[in-house]
VEXVO-420972 format. One record per residue: residue in three letters; z, x, y of N, C-alpha, C in turn. Coordinates in steps of 0.001 Angstrom, whole numbers, plus 524288, in hexadecimal, padded with zeros to 5 digits. Layout:
N
@residu:Ala, n_Z:Z, n_X:X, n_Y:Y, ca_Z:Z, ca_X:X, ca_Y:Y, c_Z:Z, c_X:X, c_Y:Y .
...
***
This chain:
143
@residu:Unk, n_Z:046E0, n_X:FD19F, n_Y:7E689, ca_Z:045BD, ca_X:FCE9E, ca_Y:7EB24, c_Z:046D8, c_X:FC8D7, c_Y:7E9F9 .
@residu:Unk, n_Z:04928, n_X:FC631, n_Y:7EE6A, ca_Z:04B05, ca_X:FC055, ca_Y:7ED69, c_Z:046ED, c_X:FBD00, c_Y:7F00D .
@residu:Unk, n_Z:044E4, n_X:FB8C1, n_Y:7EE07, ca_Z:04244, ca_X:FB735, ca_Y:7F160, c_Z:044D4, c_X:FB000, c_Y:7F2CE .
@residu:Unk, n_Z:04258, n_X:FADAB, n_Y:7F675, ca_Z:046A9, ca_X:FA9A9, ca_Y:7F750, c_Z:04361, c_X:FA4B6, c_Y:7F171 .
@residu:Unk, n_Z:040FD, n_X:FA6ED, n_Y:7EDFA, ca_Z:03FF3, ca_X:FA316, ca_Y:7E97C, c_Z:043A2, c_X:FA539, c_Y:7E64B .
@residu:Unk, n_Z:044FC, n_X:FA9EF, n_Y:7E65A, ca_Z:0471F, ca_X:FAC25, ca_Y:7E1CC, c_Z:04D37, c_X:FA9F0, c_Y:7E23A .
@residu:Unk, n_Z:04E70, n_X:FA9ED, n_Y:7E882, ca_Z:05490, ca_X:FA908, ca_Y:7E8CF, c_Z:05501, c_X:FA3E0, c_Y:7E6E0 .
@residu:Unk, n_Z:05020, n_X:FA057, n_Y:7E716, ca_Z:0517D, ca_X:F9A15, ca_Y:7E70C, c_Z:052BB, c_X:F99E9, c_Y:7E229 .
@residu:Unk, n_Z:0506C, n_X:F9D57, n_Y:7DE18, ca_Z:04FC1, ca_X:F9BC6, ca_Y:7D917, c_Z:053AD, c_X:F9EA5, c_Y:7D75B .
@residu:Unk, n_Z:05787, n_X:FA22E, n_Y:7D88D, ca_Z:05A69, ca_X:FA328, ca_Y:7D7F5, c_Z:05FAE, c_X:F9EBD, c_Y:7D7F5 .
@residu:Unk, n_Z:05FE4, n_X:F9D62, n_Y:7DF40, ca_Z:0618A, ca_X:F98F0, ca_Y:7DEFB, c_Z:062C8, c_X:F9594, c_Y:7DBB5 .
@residu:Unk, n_Z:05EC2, n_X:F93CE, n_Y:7DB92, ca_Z:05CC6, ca_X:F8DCA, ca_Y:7D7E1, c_Z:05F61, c_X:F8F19, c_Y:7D1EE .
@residu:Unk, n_Z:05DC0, n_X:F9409, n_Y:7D044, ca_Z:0610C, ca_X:F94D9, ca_Y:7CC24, c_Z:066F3, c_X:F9677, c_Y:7CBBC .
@residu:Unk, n_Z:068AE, n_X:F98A3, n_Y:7CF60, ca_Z:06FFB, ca_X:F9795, ca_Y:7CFF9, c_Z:06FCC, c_X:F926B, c_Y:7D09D .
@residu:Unk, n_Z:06F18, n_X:F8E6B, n_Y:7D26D, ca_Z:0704C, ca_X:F8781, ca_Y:7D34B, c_Z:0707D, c_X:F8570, c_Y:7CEA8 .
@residu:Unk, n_Z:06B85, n_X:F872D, n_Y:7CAF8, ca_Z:06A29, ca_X:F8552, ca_Y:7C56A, c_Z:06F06, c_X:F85F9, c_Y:7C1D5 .
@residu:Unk, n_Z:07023, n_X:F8A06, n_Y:7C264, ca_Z:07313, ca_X:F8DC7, ca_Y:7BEBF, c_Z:07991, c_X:F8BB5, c_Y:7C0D1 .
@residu:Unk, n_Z:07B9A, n_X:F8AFA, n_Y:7C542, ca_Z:07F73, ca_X:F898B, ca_Y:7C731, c_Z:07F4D, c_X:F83D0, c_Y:7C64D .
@residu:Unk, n_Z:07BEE, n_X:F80B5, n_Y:7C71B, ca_Z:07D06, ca_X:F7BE2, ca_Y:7C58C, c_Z:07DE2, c_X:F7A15, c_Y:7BF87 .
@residu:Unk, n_Z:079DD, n_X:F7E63, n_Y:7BBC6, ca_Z:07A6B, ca_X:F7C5B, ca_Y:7B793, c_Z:08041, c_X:F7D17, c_Y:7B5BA .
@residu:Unk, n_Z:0823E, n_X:F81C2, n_Y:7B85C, ca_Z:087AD, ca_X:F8368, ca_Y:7B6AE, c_Z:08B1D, c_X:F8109, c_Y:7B7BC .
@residu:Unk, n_Z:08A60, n_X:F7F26, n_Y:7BB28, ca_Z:08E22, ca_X:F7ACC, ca_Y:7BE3B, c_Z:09034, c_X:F7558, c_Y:7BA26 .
@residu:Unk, n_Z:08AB6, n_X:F746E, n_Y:7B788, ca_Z:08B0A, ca_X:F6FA5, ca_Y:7B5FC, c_Z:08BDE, c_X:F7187, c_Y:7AF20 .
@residu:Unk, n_Z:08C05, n_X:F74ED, n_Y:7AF01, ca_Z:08C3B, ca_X:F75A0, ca_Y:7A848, c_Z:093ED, c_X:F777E, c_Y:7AB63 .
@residu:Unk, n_Z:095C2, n_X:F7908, n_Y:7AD5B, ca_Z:09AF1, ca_X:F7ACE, ca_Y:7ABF5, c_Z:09DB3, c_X:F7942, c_Y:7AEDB .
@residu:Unk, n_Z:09C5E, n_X:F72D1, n_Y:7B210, ca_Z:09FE1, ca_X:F6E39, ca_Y:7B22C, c_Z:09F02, c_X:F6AFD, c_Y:7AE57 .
@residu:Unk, n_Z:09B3E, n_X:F6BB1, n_Y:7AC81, ca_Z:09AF4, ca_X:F669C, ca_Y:7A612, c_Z:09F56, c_X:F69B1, c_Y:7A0F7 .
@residu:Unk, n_Z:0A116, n_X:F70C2, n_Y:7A14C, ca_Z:0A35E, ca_X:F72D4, ca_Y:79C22, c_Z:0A73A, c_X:F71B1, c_Y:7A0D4 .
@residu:Unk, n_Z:0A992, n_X:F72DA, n_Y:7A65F, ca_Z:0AF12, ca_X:F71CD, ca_Y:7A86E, c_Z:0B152, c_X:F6CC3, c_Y:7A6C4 .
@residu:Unk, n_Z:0AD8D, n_X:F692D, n_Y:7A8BE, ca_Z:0AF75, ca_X:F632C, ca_Y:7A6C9, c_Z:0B009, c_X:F62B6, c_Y:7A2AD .
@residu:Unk, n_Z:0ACF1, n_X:F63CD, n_Y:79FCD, ca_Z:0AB2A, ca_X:F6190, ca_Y:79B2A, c_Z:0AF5D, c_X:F6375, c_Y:796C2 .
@residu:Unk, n_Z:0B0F0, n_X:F6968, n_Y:7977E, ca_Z:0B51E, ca_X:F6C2A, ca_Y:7954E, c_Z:0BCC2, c_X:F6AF6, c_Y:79780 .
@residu:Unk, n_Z:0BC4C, n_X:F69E2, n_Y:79C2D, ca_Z:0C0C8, ca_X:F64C4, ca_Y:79D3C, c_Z:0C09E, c_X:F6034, c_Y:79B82 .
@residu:Unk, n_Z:0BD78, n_X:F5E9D, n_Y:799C5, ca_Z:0BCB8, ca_X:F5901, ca_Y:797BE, c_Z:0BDAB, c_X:F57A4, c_Y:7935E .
@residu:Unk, n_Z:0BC5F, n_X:F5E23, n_Y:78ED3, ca_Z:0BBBD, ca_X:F5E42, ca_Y:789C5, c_Z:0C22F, c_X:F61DE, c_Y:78A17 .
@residu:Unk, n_Z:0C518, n_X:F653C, n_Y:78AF4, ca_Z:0CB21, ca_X:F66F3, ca_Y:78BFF, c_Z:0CC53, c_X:F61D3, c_Y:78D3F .
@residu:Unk, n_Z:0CC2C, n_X:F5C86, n_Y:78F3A, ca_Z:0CFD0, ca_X:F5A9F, ca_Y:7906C, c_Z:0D05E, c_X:F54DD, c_Y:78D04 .
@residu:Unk, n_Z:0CA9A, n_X:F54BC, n_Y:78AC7, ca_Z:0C9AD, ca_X:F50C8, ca_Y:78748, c_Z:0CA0D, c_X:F4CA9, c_Y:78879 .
@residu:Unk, n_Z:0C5BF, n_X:F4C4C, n_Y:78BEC, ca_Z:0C5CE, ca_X:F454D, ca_Y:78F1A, c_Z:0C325, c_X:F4186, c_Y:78AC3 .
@residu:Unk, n_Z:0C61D, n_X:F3C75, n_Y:78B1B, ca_Z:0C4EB, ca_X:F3930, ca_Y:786CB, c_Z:0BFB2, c_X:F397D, c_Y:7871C .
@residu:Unk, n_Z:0BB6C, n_X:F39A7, n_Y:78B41, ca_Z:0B54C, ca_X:F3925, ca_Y:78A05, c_Z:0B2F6, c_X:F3D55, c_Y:785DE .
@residu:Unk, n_Z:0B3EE, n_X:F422C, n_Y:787A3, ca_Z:0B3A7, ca_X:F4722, ca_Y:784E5, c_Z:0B46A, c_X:F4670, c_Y:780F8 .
@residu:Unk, n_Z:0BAB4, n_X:F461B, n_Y:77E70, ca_Z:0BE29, ca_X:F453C, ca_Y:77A00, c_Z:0B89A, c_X:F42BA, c_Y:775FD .
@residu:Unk, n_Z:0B974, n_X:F3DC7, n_Y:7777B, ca_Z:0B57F, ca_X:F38EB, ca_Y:774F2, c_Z:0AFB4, c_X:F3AA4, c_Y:77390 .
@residu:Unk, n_Z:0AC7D, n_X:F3DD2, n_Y:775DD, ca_Z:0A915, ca_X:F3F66, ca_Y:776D2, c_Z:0AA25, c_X:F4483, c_Y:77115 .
@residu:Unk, n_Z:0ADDC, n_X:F479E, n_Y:7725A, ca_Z:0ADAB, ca_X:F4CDC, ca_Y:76DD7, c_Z:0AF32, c_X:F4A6F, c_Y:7687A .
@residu:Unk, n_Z:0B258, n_X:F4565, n_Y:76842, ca_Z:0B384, ca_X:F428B, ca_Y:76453, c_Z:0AE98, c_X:F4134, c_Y:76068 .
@residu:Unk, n_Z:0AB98, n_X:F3D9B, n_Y:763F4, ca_Z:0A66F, ca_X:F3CE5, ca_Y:76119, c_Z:0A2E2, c_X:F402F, c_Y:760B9 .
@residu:Unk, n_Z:0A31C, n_X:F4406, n_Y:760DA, ca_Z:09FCF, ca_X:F4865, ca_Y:76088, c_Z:0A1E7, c_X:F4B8D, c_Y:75AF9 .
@residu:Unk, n_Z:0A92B, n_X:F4912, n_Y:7592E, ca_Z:0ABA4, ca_X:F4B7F, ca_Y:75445, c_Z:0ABDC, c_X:F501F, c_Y:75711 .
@residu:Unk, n_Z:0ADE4, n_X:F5236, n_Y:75B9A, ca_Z:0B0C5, ca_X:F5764, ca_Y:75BF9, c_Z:0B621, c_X:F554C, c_Y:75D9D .
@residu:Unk, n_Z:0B969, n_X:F5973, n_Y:75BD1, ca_Z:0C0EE, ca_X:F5906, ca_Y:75BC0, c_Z:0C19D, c_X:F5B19, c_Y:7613B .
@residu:Unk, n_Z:0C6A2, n_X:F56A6, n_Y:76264, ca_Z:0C896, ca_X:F55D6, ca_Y:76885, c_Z:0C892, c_X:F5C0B, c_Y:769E5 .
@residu:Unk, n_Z:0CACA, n_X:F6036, n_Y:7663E, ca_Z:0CAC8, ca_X:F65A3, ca_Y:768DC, c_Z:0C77C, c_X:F67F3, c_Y:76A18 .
@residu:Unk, n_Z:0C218, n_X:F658A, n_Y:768E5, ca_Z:0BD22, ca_X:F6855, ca_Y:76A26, c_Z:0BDC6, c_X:F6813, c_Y:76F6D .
@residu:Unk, n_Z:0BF98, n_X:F63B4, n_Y:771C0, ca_Z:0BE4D, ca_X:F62B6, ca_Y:775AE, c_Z:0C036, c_X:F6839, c_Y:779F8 .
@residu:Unk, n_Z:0C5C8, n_X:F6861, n_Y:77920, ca_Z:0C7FE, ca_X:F6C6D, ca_Y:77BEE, c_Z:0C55C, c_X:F7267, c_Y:77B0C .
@residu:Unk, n_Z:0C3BF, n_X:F7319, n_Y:77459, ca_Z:0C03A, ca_X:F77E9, ca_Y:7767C, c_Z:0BC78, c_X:F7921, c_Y:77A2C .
@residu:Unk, n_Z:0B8E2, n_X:F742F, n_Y:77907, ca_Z:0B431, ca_X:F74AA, ca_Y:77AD6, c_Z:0B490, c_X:F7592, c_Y:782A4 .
@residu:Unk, n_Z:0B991, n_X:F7185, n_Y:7835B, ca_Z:0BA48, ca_X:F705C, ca_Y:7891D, c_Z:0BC1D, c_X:F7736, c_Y:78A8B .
@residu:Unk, n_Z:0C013, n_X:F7930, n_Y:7875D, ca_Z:0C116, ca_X:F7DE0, ca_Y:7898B, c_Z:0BBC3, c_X:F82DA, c_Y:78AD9 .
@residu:Unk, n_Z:0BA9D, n_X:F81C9, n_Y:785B7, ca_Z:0B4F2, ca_X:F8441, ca_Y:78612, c_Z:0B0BC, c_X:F8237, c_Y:78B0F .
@residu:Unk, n_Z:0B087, n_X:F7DA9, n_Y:78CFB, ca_Z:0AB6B, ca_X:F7CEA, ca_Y:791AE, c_Z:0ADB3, c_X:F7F17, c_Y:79522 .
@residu:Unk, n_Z:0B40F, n_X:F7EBA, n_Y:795ED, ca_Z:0B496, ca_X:F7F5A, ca_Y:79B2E, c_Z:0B526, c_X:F85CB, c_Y:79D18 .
@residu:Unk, n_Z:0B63D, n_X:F8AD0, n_Y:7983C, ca_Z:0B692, ca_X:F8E2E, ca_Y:79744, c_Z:0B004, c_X:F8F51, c_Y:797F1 .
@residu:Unk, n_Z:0AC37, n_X:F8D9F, n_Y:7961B, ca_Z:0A6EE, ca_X:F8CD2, ca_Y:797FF, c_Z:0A5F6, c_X:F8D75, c_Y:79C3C .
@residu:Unk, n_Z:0A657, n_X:F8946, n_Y:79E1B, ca_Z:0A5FC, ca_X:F87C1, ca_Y:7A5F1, c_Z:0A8C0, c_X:F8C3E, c_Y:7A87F .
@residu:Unk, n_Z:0ABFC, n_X:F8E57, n_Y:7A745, ca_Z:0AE44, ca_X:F92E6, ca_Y:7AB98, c_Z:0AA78, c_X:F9788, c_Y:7A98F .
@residu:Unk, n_Z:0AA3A, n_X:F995E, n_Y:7A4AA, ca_Z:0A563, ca_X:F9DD6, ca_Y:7A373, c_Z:0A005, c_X:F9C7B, c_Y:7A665 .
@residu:Unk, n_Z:09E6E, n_X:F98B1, n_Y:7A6C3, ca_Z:09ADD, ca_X:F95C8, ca_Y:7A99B, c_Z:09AE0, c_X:F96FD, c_Y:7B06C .
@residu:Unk, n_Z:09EBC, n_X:F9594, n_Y:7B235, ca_Z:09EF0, ca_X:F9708, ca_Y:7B771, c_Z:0A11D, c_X:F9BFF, c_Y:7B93C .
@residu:Unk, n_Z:0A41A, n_X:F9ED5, n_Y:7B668, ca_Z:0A67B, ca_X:FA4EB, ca_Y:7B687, c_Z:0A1E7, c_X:FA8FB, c_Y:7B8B1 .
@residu:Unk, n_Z:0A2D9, n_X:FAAFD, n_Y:7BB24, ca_Z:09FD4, ca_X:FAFBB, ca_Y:7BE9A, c_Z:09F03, c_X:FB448, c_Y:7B955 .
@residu:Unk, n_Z:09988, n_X:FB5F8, n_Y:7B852, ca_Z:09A05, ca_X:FBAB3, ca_Y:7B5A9, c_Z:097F8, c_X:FB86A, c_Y:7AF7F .
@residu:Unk, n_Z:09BB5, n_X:FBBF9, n_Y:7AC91, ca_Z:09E34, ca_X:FBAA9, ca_Y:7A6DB, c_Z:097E2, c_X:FB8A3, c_Y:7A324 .
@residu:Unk, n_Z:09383, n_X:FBA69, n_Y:7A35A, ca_Z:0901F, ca_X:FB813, ca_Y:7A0B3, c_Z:08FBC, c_X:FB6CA, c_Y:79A8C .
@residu:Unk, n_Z:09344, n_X:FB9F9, n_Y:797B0, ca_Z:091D8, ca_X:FB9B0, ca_Y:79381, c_Z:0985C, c_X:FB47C, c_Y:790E9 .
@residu:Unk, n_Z:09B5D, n_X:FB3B5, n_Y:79414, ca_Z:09E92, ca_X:FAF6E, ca_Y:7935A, c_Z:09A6F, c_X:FAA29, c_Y:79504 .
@residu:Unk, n_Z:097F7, n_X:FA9D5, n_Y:79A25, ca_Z:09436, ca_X:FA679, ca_Y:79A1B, c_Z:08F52, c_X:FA5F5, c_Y:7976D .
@residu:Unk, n_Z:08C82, n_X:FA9B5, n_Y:7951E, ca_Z:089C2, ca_X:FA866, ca_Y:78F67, c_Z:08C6E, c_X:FA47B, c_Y:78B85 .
@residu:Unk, n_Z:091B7, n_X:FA72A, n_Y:78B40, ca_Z:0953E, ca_X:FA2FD, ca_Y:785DE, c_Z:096E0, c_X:F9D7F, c_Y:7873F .
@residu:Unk, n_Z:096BA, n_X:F9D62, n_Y:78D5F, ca_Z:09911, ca_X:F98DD, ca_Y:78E6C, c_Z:09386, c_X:F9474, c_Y:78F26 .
@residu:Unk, n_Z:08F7F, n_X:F95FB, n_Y:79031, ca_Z:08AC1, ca_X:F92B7, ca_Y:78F65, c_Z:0890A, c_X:F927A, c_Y:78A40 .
@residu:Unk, n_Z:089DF, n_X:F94E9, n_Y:786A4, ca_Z:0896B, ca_X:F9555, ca_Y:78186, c_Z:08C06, c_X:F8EFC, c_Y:77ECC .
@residu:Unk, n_Z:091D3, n_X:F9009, n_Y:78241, ca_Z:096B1, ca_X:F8D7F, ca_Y:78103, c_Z:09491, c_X:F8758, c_Y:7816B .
@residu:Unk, n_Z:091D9, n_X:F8670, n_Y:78688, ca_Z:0904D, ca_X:F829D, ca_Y:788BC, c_Z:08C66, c_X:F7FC4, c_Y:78489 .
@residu:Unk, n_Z:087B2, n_X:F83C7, n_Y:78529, ca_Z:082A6, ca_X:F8240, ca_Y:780A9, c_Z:08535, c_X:F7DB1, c_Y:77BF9 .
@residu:Unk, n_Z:08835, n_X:F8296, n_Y:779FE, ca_Z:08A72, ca_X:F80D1, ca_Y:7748E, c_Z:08EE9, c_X:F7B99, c_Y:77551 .
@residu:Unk, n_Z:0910A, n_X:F7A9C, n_Y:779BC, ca_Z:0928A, ca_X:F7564, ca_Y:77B4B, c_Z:08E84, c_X:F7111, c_Y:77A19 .
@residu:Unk, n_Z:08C72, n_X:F7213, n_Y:77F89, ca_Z:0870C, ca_X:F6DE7, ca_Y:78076, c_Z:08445, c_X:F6BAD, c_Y:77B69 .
@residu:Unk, n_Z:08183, n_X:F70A6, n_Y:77865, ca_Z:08063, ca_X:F6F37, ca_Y:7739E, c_Z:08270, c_X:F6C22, c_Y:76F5D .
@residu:Unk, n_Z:08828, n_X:F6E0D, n_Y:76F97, ca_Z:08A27, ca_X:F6A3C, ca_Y:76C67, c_Z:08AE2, c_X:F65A4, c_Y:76CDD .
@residu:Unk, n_Z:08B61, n_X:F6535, n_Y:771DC, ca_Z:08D5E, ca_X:F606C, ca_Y:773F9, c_Z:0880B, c_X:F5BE5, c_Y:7728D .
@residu:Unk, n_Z:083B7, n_X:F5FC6, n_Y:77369, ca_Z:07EC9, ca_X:F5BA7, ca_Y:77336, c_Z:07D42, c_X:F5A53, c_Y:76D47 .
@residu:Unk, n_Z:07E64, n_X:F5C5E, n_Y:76ABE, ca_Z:07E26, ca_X:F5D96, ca_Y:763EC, c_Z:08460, c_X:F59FB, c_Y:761CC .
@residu:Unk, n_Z:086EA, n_X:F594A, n_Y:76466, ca_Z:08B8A, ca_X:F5747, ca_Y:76142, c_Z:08AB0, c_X:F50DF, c_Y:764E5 .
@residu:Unk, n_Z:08ABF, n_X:F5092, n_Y:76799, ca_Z:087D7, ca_X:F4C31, ca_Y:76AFB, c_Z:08312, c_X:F4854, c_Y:76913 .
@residu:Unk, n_Z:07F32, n_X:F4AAC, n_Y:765F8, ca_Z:07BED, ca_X:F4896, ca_Y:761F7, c_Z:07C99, c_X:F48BF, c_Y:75E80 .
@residu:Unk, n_Z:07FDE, n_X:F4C19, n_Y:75991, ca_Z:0810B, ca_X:F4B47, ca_Y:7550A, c_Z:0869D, c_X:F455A, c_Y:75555 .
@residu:Unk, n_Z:0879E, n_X:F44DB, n_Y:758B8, ca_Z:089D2, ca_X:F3F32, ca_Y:7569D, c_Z:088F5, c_X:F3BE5, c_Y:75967 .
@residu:Unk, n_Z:08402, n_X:F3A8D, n_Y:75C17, ca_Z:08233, ca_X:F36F4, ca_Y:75CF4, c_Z:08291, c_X:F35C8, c_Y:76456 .
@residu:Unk, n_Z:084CC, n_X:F36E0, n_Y:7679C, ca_Z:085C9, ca_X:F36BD, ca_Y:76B0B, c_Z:07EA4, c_X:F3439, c_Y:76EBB .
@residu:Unk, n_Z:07EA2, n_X:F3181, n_Y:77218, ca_Z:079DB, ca_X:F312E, ca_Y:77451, c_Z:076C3, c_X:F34CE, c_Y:7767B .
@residu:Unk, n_Z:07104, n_X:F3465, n_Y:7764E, ca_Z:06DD8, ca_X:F39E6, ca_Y:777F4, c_Z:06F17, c_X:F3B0D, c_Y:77D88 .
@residu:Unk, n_Z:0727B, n_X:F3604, n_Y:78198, ca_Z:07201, ca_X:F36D3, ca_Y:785D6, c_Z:0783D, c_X:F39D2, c_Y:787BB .
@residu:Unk, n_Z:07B9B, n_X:F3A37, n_Y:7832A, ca_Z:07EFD, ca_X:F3F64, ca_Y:78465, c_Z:07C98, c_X:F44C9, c_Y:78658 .
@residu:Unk, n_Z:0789C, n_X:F4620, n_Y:7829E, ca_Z:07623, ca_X:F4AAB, ca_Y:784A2, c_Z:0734D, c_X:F4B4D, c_Y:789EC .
@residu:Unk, n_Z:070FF, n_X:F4818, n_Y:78BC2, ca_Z:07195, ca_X:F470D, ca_Y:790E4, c_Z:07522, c_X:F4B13, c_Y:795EB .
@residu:Unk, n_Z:078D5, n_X:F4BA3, n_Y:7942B, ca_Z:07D86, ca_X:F4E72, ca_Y:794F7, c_Z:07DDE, c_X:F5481, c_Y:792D6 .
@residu:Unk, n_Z:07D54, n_X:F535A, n_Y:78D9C, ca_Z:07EA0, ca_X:F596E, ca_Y:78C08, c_Z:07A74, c_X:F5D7F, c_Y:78BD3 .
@residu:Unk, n_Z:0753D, n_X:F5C60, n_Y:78AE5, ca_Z:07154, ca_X:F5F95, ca_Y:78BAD, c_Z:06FEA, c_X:F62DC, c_Y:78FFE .
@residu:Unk, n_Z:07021, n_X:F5EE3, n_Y:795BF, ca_Z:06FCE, ca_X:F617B, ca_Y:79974, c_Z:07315, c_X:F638D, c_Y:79AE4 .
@residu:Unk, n_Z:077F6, n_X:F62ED, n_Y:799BA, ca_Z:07C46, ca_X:F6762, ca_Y:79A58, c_Z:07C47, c_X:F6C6C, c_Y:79701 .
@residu:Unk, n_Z:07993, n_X:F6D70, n_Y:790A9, ca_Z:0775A, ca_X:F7219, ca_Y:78F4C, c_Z:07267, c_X:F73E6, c_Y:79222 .
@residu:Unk, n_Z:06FF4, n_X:F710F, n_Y:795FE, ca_Z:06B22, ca_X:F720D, ca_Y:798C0, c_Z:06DAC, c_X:F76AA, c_Y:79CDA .
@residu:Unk, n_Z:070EE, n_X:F7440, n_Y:7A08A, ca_Z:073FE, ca_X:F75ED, ca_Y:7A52C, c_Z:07677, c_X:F7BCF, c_Y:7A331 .
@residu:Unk, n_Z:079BB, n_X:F7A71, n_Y:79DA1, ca_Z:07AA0, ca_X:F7FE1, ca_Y:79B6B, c_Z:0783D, c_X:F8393, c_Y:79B5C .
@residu:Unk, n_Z:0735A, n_X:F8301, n_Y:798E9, ca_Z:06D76, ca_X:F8705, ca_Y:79771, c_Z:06CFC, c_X:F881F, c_Y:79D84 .
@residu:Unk, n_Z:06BE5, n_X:F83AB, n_Y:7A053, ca_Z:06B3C, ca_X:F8659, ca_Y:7A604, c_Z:06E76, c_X:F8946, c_Y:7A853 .
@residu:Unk, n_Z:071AA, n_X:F87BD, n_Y:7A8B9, ca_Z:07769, ca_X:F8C8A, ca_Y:7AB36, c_Z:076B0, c_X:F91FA, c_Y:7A997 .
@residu:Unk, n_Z:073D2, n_X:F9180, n_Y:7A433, ca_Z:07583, ca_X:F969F, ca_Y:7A20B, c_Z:06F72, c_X:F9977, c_Y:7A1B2 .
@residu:Unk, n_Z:06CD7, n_X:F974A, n_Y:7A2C0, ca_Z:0668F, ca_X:F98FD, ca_Y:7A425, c_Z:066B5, c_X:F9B61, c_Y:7AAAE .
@residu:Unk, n_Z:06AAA, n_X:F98FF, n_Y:7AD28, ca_Z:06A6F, ca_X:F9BF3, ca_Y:7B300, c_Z:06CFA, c_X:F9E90, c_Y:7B568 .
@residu:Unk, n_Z:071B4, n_X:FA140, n_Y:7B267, ca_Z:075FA, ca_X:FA0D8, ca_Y:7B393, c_Z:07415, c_X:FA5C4, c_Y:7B638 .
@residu:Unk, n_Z:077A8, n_X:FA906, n_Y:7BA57, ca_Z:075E5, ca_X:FAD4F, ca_Y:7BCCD, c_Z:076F6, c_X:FB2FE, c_Y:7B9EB .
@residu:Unk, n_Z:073FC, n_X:FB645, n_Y:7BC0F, ca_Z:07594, ca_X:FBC6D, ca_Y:7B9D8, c_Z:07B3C, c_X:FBE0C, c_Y:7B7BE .
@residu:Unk, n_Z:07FC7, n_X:FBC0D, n_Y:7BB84, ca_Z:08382, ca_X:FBD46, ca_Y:7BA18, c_Z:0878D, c_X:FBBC5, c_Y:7B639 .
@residu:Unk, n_Z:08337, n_X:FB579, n_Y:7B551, ca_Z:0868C, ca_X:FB2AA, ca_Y:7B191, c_Z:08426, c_X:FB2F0, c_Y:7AC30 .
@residu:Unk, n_Z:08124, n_X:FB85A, n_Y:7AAC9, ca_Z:07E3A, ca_X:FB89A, ca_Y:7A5EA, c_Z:07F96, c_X:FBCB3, c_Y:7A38B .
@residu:Unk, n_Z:07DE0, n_X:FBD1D, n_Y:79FC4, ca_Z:07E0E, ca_X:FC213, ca_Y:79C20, c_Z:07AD2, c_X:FC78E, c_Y:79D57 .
@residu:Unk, n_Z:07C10, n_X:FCAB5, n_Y:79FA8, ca_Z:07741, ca_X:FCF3F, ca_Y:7A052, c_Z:0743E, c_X:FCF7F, c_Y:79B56 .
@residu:Unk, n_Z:0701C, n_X:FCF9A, n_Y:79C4B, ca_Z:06A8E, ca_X:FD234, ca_Y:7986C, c_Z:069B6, c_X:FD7FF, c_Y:79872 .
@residu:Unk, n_Z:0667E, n_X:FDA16, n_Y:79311, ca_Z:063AA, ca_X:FDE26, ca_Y:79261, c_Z:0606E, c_X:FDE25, c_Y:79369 .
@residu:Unk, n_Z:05D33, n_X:FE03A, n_Y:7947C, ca_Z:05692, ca_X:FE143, ca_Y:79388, c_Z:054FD, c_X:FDED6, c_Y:78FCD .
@residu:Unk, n_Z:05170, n_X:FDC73, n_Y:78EB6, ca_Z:0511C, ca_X:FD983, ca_Y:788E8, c_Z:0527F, c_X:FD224, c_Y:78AAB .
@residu:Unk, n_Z:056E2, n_X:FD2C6, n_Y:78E10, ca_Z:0578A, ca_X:FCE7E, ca_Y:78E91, c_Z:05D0B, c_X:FCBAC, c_Y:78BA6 .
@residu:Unk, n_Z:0600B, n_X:FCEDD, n_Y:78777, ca_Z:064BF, ca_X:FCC54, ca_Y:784DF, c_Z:06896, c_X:FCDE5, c_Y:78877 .
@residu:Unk, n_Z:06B43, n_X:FC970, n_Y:787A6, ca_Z:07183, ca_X:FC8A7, ca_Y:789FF, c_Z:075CA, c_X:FCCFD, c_Y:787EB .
@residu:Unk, n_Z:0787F, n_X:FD028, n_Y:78BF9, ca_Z:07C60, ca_X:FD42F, ca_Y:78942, c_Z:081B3, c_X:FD2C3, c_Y:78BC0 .
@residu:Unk, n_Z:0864C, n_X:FD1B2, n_Y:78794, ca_Z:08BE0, ca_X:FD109, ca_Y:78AB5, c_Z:08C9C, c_X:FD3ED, c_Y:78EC3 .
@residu:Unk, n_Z:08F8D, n_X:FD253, n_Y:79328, ca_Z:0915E, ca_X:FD5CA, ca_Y:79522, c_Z:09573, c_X:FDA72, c_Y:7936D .
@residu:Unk, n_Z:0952F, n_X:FDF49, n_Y:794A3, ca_Z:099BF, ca_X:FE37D, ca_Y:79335, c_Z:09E3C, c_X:FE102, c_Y:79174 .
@residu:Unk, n_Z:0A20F, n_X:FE386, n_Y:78EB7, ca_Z:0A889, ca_X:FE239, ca_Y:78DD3, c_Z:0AC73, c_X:FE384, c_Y:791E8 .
***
């Protein structure tokens, strides 16, 4: 039975979940054109951080390969890897960002964008998850 609290909160949670997605996979679209194309800000930025100009192009191929697993209909266990993908971005980014000194108010930026991540992937809907057992663990889908 639906009731009109249940639909809101339903609601409210597709908006949550759509916005956070929204904003985590125009930050890996951009952000992964930005890093493929190696804009002097970027460039300068991965420089002092001591990562090599080619990082750049992996990493960019990788967000933007992200962002489409991200918005792709279905496919849950490619979107497990691709929020995985993200995490392990973000993180670094916030960890390589303080190991050489960069200001605390960079993070500013990068935290709440691993926030938005965790959220996306805390709401994401039935279809965009991994089926469960009983028990509660995650099982691949079939071959």
């Amino acid at each position: 039975m639906t009731t009109i609290t249940g639909t809101r909160a339903v609601t409210a949670r597709s908006a949550a979940y759509w916005t956070a997605t929204a904003l985590v996979t125009a930050e890996l679209a951009v952000g992964g054109i930005w890093d493929v194309l190696r804009i002097s800000q970027v460039r300068d930025v991965v420089e002092h951080l001591g990562y090599p100009a080619y990082f750049l192009v992996l990493l960019g191929v990788w967000k933007v390969l992200g962002a489409l697993a991200l918005l792709a209909p279905r496919l849950p266990l490619l979107k497990e890897w691709a929020y995985a993908g993200v995490i392990f971005t973000d993180t670094g980014a916030i960890v390589s960002h303080l190991t050489v000194g960069y200001e605390l108010a960079e993070l500013g930026f990068l935290i709440p964008l691993a926030g938005l991540t965790v959220l996306s992937w805390a709401l994401r809907p039935e279809p965009r998850r991994l089926p469960t057992v009983p028990g509660g663990s995650a099982v691949p889908a079939a071959r």
